[in-house]
DORO-95491 format. One record per residue: residue number from 1; x negated, y, z negated of N, C-alpha, C in turn. Coordinates in steps of 0.2 Angstrom, whole numbers, plus 5000, padded with zeros to 4 digits. Layout:
residues N
n:n_X:n_Y:n_Z:ca_X:ca_Y:ca_Z:c_X:c_Y:c_Z
NUM:X:Y:Z:X:Y:Z:X:Y:Z
...
END
This chain:
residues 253
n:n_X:n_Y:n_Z:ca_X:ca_Y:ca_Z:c_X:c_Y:c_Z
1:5078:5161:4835:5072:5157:4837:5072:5151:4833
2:5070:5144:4834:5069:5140:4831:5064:5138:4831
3:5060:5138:4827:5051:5137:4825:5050:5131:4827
4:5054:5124:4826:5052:5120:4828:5057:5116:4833
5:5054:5113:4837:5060:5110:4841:5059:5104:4842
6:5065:5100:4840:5065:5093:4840:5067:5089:4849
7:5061:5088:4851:5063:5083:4859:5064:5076:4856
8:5069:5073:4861:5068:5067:4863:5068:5064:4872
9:5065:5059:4874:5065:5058:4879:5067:5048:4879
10:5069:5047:4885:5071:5040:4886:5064:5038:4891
11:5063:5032:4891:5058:5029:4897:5061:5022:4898
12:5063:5019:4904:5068:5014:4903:5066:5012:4910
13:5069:5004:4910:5069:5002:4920:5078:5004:4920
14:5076:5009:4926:5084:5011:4929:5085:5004:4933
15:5093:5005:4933:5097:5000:4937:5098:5002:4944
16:5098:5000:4947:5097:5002:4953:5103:5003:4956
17:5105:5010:4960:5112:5012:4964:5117:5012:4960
18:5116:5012:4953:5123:5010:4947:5124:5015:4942
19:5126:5021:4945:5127:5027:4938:5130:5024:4934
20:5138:5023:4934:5142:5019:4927:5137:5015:4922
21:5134:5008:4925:5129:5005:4923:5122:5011:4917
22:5119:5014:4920:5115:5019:4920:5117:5024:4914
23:5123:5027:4915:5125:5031:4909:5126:5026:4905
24:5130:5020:4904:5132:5016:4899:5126:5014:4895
25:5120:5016:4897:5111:5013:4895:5110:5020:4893
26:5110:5023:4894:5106:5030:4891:5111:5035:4884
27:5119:5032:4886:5123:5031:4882:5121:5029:4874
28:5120:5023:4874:5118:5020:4870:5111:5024:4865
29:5108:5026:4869:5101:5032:4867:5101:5036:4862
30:5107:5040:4867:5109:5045:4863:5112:5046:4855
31:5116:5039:4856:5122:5039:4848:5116:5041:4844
32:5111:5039:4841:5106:5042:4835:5102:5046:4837
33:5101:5049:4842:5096:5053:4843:5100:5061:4839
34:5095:5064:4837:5095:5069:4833:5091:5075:4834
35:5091:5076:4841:5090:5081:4845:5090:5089:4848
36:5085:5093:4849:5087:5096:4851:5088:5098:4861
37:5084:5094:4861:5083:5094:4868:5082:5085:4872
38:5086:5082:4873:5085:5076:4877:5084:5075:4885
39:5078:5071:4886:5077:5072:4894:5076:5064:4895
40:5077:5064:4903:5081:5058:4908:5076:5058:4912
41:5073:5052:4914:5070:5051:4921:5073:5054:4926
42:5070:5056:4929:5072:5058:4939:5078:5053:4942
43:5081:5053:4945:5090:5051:4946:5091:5047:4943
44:5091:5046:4936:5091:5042:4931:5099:5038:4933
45:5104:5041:4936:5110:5036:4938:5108:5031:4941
46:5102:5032:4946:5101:5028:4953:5095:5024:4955
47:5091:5027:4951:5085:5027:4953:5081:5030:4958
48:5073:5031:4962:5075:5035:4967:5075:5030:4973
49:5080:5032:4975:5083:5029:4982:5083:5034:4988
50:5085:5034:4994:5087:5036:4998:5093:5032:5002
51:5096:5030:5001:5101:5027:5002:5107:5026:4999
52:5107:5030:4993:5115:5033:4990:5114:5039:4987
53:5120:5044:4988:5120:5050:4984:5125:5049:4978
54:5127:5053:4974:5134:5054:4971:5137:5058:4974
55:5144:5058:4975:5149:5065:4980:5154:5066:4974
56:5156:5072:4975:5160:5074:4970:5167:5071:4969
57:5168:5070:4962:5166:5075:4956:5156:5073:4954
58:5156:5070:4955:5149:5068:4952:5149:5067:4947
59:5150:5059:4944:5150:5057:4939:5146:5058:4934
60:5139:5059:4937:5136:5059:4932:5135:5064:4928
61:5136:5072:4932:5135:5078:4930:5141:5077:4923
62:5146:5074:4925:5153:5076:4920:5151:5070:4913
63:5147:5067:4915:5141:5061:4908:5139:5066:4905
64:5135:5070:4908:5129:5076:4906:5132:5080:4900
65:5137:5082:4905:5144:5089:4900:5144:5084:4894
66:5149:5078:4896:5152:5074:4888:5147:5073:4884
67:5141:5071:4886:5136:5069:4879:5133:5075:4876
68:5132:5082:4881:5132:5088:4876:5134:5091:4873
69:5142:5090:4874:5147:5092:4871:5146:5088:4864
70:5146:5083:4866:5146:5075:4860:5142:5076:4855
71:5134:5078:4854:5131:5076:4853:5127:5083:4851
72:5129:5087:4854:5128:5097:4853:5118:5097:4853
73:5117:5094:4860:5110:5094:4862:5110:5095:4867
74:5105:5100:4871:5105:5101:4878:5103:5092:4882
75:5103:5092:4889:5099:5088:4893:5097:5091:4897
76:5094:5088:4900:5090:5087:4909:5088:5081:4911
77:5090:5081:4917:5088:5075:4920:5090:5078:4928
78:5090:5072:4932:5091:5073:4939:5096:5067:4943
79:5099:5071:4947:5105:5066:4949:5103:5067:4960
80:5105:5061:4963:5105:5061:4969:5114:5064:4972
81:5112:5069:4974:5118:5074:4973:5119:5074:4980
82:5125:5074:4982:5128:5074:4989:5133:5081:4989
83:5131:5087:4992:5136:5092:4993:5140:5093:5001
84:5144:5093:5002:5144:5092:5010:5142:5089:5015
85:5138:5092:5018:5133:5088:5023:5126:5088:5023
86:5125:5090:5014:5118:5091:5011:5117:5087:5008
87:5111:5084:5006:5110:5080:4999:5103:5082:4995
88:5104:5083:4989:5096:5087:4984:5094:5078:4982
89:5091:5082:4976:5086:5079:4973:5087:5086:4965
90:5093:5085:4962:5094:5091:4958:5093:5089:4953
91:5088:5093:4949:5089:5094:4941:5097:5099:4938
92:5098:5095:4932:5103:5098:4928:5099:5098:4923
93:5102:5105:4921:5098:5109:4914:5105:5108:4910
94:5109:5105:4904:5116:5104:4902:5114:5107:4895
95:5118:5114:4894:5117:5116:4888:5122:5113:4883
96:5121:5113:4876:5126:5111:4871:5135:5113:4873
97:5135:5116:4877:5144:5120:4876:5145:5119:4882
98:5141:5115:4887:5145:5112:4892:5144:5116:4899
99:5139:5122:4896:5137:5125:4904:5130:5123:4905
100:5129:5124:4913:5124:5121:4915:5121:5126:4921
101:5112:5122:4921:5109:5126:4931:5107:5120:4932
102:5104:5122:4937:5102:5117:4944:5096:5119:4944
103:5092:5114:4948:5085:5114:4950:5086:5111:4955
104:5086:5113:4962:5084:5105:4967:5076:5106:4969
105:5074:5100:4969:5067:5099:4970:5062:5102:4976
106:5060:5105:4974:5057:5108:4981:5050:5105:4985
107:5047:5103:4981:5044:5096:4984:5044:5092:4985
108:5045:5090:4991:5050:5083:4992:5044:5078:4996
109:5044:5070:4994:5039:5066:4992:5040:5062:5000
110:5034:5067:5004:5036:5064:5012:5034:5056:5013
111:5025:5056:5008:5025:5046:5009:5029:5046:5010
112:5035:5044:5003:5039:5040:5007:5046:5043:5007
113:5045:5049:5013:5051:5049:5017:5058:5052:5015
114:5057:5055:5009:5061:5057:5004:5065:5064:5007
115:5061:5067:5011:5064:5075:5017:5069:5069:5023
116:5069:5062:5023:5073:5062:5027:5083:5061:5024
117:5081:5061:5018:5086:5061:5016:5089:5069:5010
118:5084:5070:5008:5086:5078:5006:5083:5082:5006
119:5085:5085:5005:5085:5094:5007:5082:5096:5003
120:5078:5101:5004:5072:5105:4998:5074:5109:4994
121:5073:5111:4988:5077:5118:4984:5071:5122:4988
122:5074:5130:4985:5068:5134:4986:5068:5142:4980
123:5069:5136:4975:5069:5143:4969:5067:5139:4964
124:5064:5143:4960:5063:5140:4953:5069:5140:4946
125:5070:5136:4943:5075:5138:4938:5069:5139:4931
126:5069:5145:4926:5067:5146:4921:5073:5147:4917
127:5074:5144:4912:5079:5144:4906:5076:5145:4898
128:5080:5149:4893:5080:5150:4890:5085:5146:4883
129:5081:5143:4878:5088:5138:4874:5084:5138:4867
130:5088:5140:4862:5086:5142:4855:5079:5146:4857
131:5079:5150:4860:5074:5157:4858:5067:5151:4861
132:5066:5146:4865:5062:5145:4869:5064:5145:4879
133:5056:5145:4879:5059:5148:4887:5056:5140:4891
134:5059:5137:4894:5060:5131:4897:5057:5133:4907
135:5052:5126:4910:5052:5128:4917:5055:5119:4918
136:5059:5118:4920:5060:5110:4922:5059:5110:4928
137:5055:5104:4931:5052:5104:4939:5055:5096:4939
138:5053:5093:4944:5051:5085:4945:5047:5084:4951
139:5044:5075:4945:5037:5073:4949:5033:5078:4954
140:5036:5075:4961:5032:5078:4966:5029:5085:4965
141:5033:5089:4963:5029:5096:4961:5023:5097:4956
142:5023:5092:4953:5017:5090:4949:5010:5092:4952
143:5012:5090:4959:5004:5090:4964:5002:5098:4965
144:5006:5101:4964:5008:5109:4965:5007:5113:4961
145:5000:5118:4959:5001:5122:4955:5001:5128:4956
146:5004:5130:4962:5007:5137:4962:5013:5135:4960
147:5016:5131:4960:5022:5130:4958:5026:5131:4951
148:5021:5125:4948:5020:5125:4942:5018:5132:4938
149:5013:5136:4939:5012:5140:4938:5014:5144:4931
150:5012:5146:4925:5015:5150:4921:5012:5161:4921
151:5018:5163:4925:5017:5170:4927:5024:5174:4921
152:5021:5180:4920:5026:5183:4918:5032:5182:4918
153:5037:5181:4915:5039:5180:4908:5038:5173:4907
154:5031:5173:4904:5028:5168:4899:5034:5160:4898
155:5035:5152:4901:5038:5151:4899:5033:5146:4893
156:5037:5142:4888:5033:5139:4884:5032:5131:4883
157:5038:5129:4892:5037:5122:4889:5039:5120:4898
158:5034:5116:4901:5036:5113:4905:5037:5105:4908
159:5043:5104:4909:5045:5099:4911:5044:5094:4916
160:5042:5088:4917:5041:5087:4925:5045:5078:4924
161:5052:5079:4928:5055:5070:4924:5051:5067:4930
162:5050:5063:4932:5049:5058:4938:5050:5051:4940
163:5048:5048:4946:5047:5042:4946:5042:5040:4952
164:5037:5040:4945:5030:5041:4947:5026:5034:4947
165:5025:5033:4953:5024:5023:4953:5016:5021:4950
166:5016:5015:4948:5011:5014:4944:5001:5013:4947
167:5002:5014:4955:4998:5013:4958:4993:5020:4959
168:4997:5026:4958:4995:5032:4953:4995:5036:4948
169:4996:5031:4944:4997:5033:4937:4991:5037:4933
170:4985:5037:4936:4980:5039:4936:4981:5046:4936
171:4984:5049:4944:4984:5055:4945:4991:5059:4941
172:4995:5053:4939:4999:5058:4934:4997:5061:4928
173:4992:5056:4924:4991:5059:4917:4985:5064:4918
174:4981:5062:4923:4978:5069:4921:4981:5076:4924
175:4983:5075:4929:4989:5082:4932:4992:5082:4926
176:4996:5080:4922:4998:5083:4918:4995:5087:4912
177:4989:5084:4912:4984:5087:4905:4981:5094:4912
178:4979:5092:4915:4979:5099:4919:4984:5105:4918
179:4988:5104:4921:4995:5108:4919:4996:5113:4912
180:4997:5107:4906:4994:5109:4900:4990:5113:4898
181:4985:5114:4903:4977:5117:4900:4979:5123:4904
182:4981:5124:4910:4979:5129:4914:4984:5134:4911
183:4991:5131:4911:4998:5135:4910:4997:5139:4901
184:4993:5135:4896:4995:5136:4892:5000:5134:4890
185:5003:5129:4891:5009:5130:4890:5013:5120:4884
186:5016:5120:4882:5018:5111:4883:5020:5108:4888
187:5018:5103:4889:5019:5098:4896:5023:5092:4893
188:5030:5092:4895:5033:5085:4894:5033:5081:4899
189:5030:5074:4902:5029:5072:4908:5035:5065:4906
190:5043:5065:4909:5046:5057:4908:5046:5052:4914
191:5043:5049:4913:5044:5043:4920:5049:5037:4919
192:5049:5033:4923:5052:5027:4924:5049:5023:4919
193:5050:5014:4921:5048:5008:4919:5049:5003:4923
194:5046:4996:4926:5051:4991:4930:5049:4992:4937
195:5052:4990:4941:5053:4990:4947:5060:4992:4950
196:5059:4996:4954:5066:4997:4960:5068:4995:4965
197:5073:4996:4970:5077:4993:4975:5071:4993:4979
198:5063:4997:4981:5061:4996:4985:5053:4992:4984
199:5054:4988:4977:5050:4983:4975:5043:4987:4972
200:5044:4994:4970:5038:4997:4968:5037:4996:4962
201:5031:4997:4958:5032:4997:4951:5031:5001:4948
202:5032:5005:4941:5031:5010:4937:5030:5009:4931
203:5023:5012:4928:5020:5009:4924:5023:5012:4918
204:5027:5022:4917:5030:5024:4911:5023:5031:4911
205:5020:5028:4906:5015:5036:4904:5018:5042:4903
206:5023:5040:4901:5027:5049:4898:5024:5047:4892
207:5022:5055:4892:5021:5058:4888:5022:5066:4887
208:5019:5068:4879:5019:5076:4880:5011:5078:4875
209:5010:5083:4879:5003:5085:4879:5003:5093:4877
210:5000:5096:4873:4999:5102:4871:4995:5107:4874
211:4996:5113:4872:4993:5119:4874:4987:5119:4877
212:4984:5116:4871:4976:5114:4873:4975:5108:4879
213:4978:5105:4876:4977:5096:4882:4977:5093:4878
214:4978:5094:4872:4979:5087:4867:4986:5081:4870
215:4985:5074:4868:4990:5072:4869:4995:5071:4864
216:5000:5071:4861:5002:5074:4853:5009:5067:4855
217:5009:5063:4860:5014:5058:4861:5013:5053:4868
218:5011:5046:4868:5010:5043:4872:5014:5037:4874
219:5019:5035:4879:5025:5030:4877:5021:5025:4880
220:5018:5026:4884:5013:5020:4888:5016:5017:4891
221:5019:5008:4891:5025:5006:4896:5029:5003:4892
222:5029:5007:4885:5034:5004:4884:5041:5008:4883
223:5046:5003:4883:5054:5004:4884:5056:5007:4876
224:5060:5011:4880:5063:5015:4872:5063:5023:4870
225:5066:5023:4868:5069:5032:4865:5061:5035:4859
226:5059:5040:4862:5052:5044:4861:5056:5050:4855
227:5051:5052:4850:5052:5058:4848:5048:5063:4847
228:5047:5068:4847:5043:5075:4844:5044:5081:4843
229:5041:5084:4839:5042:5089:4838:5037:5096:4839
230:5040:5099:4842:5034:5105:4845:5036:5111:4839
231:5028:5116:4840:5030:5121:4837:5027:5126:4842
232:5033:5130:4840:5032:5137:4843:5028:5142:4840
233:5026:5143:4834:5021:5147:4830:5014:5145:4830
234:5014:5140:4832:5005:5136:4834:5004:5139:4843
235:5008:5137:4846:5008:5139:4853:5006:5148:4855
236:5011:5151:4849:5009:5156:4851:5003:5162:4846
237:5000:5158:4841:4994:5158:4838:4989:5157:4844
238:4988:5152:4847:4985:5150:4852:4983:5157:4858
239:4991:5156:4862:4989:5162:4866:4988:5168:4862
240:4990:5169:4858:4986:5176:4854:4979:5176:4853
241:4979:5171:4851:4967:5170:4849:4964:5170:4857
242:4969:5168:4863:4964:5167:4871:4968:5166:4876
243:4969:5177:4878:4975:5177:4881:4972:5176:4888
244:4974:5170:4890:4970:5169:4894:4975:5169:4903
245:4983:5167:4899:4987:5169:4905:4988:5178:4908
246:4986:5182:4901:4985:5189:4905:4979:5190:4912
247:4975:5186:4912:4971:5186:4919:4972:5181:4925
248:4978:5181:4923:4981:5176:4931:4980:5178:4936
249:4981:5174:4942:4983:5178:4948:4991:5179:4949
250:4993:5183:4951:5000:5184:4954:5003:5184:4960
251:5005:5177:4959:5007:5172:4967:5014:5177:4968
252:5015:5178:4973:5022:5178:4979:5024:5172:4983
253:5032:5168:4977:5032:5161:4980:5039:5162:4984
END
């Protein structure tokens, strides 16, 4: 178990439709970063599009492996994944030794039209990494709190990357300080920056917020590699003094 756990997160304007580009920028992030856990905006290769996937090999999964390998830090982020004659919306969970899972997004963002291009998951991934237990979702699901949910076995930290535009930015930060409160849990929330190919704007608001709803880290719009460090000993002091997830409801998802 490691007491405390060092994250880092990027907030950045993605390039549009340009993994090579994209990894060659988040590349750069990584060289000093001293992490244990590093997390990527939502298709951070591409931005979010409907109009390109990645087809195998999938370059940017094989980015994912080589910088954990590199660099002996997990990631997550999310790639516009073409398999067949499907295409997600996947999270990659990339462990330090080069193994990995998937999340495909299960909320898929009808505005705008995001089911006409991919295909919904329909499972949650909960992961385990230095003796903490991880849920990584994205954005959309945010609105979702059966989803989000923390039900036995207890996770201690949840994820949500995104690209959450700036004309609700409002509903992001407090959703996420909700999530935090109700889950008991840490909430890392990473977004975008900039504008994308379809002239929206993103204002950033990554952030990570505590057990309580405290905010304990705020990037605001600004561009650049974030750090903190969480403790697991505080957290679960916490849920000991107010066990308040023992009186959940028990969804069937």
């Amino acid at each position: 178990m490691k007491k405390d756990l060092n994250i880092s997160f990027v907030q950045e304007d993605l390039i549009w439709e340009d993994p090579k580009a994209n990894q060659d920028l988040f590349s750069d992030y990584l060289k000093e970063a001293k992490s244990d856990l590093f997390i990527l905006p939502e298709m951070f290769s591409t931005g979010f599009t409907r109009d390109f996937t990645e087809t195998a090999p999938h370059s940017s999964l094989l980015w994912l492996k080589e910088q954990a390998l590199g660099h002996q830090t997990a990631l997550y982020g999310s790639i516009a994944w073409q398999e067949d004659d499907r295409a997600y919306n996947r999270g990659i969970w990339m462990n330090p030794q080069g193994d990995y899972k998937v999340y495909d997004k299960k909320h898929l963002f009808s505005y705008g039209n995001e089911q006409l291009t991919f295909s919904a998951g329909t499972n949650i991934l909960q992961t385990e990494y230095v003796g903490w237990k991880f849920r990584p979702l994205i954005c959309y699901d945010l609105r979702f709190p059966v989803w989000s949910r923390n039900t036995a076995p207890f996770y201690d930290v949840l994820i949500y990357i995104a690209s959450w535009p700036e004309a609700r930015r409002d509903a992001w930060k407090t959703l996420l300080k909700a999530r935090a409160i109700e889950n008991q849990a840490y909430v890392i929330g990473v977004n975008r920056i900039g504008k994308d190919g379809y002239n929206l704007s993103y204002s950033g608001d990554s952030c990570v917020i505590d057990f309580k709803g405290n905010v304990l880290l705020d990037a605001q719009s600004e561009k650049g590699r974030f750090n903190t460090s969480l403790s697991h000993e505080e957290l679960q002091a916490f849920r000991s003094k107010y066990p308040f997830l023992q009186d959940g409801d028990k969804f069937k998802l």
